[in-house]
N, C-alpha and C positions, 0 to 999 in steps of 0.2 A: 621547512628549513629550521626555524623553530626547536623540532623536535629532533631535526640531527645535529644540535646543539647539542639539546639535553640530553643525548648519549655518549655525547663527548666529555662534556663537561661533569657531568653526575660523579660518574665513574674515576675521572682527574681527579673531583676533589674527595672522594675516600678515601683514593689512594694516597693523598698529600693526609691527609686527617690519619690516614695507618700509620705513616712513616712517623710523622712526629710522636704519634704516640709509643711507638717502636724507639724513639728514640727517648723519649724520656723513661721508659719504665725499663733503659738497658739495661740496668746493675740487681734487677730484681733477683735473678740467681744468684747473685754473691751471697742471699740470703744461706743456702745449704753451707754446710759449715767446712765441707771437702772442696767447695770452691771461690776458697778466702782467695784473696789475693797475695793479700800477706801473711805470710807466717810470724805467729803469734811472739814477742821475746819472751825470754824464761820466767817464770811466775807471773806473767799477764794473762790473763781469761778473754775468748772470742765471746762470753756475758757477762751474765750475773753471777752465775754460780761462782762458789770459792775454788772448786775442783774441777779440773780438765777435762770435760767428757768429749771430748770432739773429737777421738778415737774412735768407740761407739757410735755418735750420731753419724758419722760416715760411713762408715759399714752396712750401719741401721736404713741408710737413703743407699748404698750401693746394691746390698742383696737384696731387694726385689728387682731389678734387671738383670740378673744372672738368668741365663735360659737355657744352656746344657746342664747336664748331669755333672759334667766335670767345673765349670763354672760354680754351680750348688757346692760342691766342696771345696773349694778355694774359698766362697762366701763362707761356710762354713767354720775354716777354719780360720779364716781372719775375722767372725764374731769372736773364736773360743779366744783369740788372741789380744781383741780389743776389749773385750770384758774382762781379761785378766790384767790387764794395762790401767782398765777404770778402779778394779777393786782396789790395786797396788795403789794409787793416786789419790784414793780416799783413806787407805793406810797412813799413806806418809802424809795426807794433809792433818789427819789426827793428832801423828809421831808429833810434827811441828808446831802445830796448836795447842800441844802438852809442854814442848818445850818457852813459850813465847811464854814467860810467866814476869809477870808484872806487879808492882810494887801498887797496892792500894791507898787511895788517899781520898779524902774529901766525901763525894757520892759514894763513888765505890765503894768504901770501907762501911758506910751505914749499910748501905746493901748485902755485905757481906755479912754482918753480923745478923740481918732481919733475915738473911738465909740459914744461918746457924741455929737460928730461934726458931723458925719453923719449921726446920730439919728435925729438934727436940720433938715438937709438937704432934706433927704427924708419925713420929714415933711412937709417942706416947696414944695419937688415937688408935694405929695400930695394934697395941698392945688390948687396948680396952674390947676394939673387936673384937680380938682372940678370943680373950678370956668370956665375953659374954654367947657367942656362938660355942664355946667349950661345954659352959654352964646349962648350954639349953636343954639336954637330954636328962640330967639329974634333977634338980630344981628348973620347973618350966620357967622362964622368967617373962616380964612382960614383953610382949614383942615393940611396944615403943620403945626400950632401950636397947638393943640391936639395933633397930632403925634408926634412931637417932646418932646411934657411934657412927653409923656406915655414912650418912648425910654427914657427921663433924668430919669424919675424915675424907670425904670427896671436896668440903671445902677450902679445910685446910693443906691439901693437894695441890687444890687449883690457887690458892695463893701463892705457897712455893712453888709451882711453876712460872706464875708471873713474876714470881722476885726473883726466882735463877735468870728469866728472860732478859730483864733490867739487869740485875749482874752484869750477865754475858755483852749485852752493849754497852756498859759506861765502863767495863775494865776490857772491851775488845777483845773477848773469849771468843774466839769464832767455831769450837765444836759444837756449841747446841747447832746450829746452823749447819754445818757438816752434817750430822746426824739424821736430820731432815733431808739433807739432799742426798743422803745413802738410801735411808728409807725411802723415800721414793725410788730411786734407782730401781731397788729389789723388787719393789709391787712390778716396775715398767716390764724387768727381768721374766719374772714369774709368767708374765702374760704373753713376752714372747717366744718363751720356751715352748711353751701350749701349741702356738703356732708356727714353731719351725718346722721346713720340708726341705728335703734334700733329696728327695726323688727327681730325675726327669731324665731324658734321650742323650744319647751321646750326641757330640757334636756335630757330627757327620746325620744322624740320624735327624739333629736340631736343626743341619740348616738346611737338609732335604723335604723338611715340612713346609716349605715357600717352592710352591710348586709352578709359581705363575712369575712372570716377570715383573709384574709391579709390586708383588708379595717380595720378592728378588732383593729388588733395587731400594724397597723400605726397610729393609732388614740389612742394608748395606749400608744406609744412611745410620739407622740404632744403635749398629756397631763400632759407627765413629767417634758418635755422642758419648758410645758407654766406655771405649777405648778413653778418650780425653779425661772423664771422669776419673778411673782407673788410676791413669799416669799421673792425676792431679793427688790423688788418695795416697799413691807413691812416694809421691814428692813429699806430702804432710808428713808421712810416718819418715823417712830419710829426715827432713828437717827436725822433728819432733825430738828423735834418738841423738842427732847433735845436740837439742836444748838440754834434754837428760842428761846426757854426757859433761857437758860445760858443768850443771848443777851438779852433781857427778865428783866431778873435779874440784869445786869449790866445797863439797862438803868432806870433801878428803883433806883438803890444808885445815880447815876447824879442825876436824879431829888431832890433824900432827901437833898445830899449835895448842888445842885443850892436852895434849898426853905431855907436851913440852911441858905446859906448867904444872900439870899437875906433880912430875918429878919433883917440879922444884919448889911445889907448895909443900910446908911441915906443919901448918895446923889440920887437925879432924876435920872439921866442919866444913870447910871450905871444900876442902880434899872429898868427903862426902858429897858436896855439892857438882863440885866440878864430877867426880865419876857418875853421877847421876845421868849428867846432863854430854859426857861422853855416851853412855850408852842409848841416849835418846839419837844422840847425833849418827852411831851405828847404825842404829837399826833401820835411819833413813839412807844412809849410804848403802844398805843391802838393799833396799826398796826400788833406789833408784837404780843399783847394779839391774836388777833383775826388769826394772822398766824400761832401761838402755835397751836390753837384750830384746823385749817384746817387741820393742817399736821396730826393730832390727830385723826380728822374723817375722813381722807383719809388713814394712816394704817386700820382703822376698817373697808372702804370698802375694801380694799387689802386684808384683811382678811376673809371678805363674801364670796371676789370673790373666792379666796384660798379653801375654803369650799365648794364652789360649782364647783369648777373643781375637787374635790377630791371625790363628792360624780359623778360627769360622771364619775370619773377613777373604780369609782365599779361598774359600769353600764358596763361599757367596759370589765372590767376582768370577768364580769358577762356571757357579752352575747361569749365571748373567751373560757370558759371554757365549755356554750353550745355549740357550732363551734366543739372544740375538745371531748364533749361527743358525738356529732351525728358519728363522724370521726371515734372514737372509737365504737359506734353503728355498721356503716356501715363495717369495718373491719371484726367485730365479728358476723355480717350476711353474709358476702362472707366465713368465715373461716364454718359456720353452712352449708352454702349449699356447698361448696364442699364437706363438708366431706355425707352429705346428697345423693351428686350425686355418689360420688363413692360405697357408699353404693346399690346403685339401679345399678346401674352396676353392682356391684359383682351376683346379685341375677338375673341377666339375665342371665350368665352362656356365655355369647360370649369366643368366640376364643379369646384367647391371646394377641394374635399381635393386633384384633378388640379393643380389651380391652381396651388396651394401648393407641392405637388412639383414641377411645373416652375420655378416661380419661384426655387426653393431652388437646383433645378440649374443654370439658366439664371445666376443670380447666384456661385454658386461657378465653375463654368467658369469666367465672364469674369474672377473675384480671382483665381485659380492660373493662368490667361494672363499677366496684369498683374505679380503677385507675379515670374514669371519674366524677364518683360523686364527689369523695373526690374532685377532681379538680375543681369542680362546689362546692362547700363547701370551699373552699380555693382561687378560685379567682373569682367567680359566673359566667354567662353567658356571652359571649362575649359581648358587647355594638358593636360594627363595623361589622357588619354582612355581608357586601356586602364584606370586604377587608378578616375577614375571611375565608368569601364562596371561595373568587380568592385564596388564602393561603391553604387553603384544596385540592383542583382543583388539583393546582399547585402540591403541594407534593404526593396527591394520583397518580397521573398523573407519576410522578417520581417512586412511587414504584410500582406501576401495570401498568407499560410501557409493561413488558413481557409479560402480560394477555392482551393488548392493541394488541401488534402486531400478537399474537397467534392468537387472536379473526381477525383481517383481513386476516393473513395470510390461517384460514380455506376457505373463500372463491377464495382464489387464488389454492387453491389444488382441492377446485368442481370444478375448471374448466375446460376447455377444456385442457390443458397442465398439467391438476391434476395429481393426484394418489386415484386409485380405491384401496376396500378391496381386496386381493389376490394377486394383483400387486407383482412385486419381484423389492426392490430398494433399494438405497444404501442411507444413510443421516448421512452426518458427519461422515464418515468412517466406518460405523456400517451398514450392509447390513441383509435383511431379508424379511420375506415376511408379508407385511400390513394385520392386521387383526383389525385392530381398527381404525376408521377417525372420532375423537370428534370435538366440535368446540374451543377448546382450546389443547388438545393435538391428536398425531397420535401414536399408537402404533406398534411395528412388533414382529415378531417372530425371533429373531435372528439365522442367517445361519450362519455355515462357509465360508471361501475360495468358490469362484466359482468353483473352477478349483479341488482344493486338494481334499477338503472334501463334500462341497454342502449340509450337513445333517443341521438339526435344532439342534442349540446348546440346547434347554429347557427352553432358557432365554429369558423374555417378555420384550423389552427395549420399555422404550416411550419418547418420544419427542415433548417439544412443540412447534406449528405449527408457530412460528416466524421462524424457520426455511427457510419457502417458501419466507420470503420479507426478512431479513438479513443474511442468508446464503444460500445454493443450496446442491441440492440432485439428482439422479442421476434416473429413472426410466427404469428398462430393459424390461419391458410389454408394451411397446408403441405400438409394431410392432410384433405382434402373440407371445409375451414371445420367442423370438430366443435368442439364448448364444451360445458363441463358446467355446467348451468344449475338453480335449485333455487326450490323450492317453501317456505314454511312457511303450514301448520296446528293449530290450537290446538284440544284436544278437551276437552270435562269428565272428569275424573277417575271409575271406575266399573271394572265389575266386563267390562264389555264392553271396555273400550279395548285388548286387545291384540288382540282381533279384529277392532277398526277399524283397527288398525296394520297386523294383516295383508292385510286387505283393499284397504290402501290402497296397500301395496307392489306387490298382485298387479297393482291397476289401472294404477299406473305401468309396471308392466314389459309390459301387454298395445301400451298405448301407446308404448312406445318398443322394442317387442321388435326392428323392421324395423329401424329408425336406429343401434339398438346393434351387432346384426350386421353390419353396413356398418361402422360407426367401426372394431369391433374388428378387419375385414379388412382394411379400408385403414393402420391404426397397421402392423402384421402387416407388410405388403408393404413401407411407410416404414423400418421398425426390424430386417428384417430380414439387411440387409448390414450393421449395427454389429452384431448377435449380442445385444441387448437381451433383456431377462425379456419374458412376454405381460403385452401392457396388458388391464383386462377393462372393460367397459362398462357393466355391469350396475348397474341401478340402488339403489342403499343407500335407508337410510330410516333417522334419528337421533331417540332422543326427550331431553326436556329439561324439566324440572322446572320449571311455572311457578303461578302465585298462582292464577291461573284454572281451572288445568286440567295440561296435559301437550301441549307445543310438538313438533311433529313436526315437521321439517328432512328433505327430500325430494331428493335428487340427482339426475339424468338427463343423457344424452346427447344432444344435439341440432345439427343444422343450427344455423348461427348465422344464415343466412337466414328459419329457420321456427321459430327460436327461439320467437315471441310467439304462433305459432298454435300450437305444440307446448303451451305453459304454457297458453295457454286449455282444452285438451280436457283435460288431467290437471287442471285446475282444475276442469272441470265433472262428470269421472269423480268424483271426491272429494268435490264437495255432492251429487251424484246417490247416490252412499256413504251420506254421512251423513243423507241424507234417506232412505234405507233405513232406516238402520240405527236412528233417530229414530222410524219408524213399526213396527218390529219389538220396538222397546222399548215403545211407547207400549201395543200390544197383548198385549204380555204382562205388561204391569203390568195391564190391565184383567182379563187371562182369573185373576188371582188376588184380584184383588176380587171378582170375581164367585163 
């Protein structure tokens, strides 16, 4: 009870321990950047980065599930389209990071000036290089001054990079920082051009490679998953193109209103300023014109591609619903021949019980046919054939162990320590006489009690021949079929009874004096290569105290053949006895009355 607990319960609480944690770790996909939730407002970032690459990282997580040939170009063409969208977006973050120009004070302007002076500096170490790598073929110079210039100016380098760094954060210059996230971009770039493929099967061809229905039905489920992706990819880029747009739109009234004043400004300077900062404001209006547009025909690839995983997904449900018509084919042909086989049986007219049996077998064949196609139609042919063959091996091995050992133990019974047909032996409590030795099973005719009864009960028991190597049986035909077989007699109590005792011994031993000398020759000649004590044959005679009288218990050795005529003639020696020995009493109880 206990233990059909612990299967109850074990198994509950997993499942309570899966769900919760299914339920806490639901939003872990929001991590891919195609399945925000929200779409991002205008100049907000879904990171860190200063520039929008979540054009790219979607693509980048979309096209490795692309599985047709036509799928592959649609992936294709919405990298070419989202990498042209990321480069434009590090343009205009430039364009605007050029524009955002700020008045220096305080820090900043020490900064500024400690960049100017090291700007000199490593000018000037440059120059010293030059001139001393120039020098070196005419006059050889010492090579510690080369060394030395090359060491001043890789220090003086790496200062001015840390005071441009410093710069760049206390006056809020964010293109060094762009420039770092471009350069990476490129290395990322570089490495997966190396690894683009645009090779594979058309779609018809892609989804007839799921040959099996469970192959089917998971390739049905992939295409939901990749379909929702897809449509969510859609929606980004559709949304995206309106943010563009809006920005778009706002960077067109700056320009009307910078071309308005500038009309109406009449000093140089200003007027220089202001067209400067017009033409920055252009070139991001063109940037964005032409991001508007990418994000516009990268929904429409999104779109293509959407359509063309929609038209696999009928291809799929197509060849699923062929899967499950053959299934149903094949049912409704096992369901025809049975009822087919039992008809042809009825019309043979067999026995009953025959009937029944064939019917049994006739009806299981046909389910363990069926059971396997459908199996081969829902998960196809094994692929691992060596590990199935060990796995089959193995299990048949497990269930026809019994047929295994029956099948050895037949030749351990041919043998010389066998059991022949006729034999008289005992197996597993069950004694009888052998009338069948198969190579999987032995049959007997079941006897009673040795001793009580000895008749055949009518009952044919069989047994299979695992018996001889995991169990033992007992054989009383080894040695001329001899059995010790017994009598009882019950006498009155008197002054005679050890005279009928002995009398009744002497009768039994005249009757079996022949049969005992045989058994005891025959035991003699069997027991004599184990070096065994002498068996004796001789017949006993037991008395036993009872209400009536004095119970005499009679032993003998006999043929188990002639067992019942042996017992008749000591039965009739023994009232021929007592009807002696009845009329020797009766006459000398008269000769004393008299």
């Amino acid at each position: 009870m206990e233990f059909r607990r612990l299967t109850i319960v074990v198994p509950a609480a997993v499942l309570v321990a899966c769900l919760v944690g299914l339920f806490l770790t639901r939003g872990v996909m929001a991590n891919l950047p195609f399945l925000k939730s929200q779409t991002p407002k205008p100049g907000s970032r879904a990171n860190n980065d200063l520039v929008d690459q979540r054009p790219w990282q979607t693509i980048e997580a979309l096209a490795p599930l692309a599985v047709s040939g036509e799928e592959k170009r649609h992936a294709r063409e919405a990298q070419r389209l989202a990498d042209h969208e990321v480069d434009q977006a590090f343009a205009q973050a430039l364009r605007q990071a050029s524009l955002d120009t700020r008045t220096l004070t305080g820090e900043a302007l020490v900064l500024q000036q400690k960049v100017t002076a090291l700007q000199a500096v490593v000018k000037e170490d440059q120059t010293k290089v030059a001139l001393s790598a120039a020098s070196k073929g005419a006059n050889p110079p010492r090579t510690d001054d080369l060394d030395t210039a090359k060491a001043q100016l890789q220090l003086d380098t790496d200062q001015l990079n840390e005071a441009t760094e410093d710069l760049a954060t206390a006056s809020g210059d964010k293109r060094a920082q762009i420039q770092q996230e471009l350069a990476a971009r490129e290395a990322a770039m570089k490495k997966f051009d190396q690894q683009a493929d645009i090779t594979g099967l058309s779609s018809t061809q892609s989804a007839k490679r799921y040959a099996t229905l469970a192959g089917r039905i998971s390739a049905w489920f992939d295409q939901r998953t990749r379909m929702d992706m897809i449509e969510q990819a859609q929606a980004q880029a559709s949304s995206d193109a309106a943010n563009l747009d809006a920005q778009h739109d706002e960077i067109e009234k700056k320009l009307n209103a910078a071309n308005t004043a500038n009309t109406q400004d009449t000093e140089a300077r200003s007027r220089v300023a202001r067209l400067s900062q017009m033409h920055g404001l252009a070139q991001i209006h063109s940037l964005l014109d032409d991001r508007v547009q990418t994000q516009r025909q990268l929904a429409i690839v999104y779109g293509r591609w959407l359509n063309q995983v929609k038209l696999q997904h009928q291809i799929v449900v197509h060849l699923i619903l062929q899967s499950i018509a053959f299934i149903a084919f094949l049912l409704l042909c096992a369901a025809l021949i049975a009822a087919g086989i039992r008809k042809l049986l009825d019309r043979l007219h067999l026995d009953r019980r025959n009937l029944i049996t064939m019917r049994t077998i006739a009806s299981l064949a046909v389910q363990i046919i069926t059971i396997l196609l459908v199996l081969l139609v829902i998960f196809g042919a094994p692929s691992q054939l060596p590990t199935i063959l060990g796995l089959a091996t193995a299990g048949l091995t497990v269930v026809f162990q019994g047929f295994i050992l029956a099948f050895f133990g037949w030749f351990i019974l041919m043998g010389k320590n066998g059991i022949r047909v006729g034999d008289w032996v005992e197996i597993n409590g069950v004694g009888g006489e052998v009338v069948e030795i198969g190579v999987f099973r032995t049959s007997l005719l079941e006897t009673g009690n040795w001793t009580d009864k000895g008749h055949p009960t009518g009952r044919r028991v069989t047994f299979m021949n695992s018996f001889a190597i995991s169990g033992q049986y007992f054989n009383f035909s080894t040695s001329g079929q001899w059995l010790w077989d017994e009598i009882s007699v019950n006498i009155p109590a008197g002054p005679q009874t050890y005279k009928v005792i002995e009398a009744i011994h002497a009768a039994v031993q005249q009757e079996t004096a022949n049969e005992a000398k045989l058994a005891e020759a025959e035991w003699q000649r069997a027991t004599r290569q184990y070096g065994l004590s002498h068996f004796s044959a001789e017949p006993s005679v037991d008395m036993r105290p009872a209400s009536s009288g004095v119970d005499i218990l009679v032993r003998y050795v006999t043929r188990a053949a002639d067992r019942f005529n042996t017992r008749n003639r000591i039965y009739q020696a023994v009232i021929d006895l007592m009807h002696k020995t009845d009329e020797s009493v009766t006459l000398q109880a008269g000769e004393r009355h008299n």
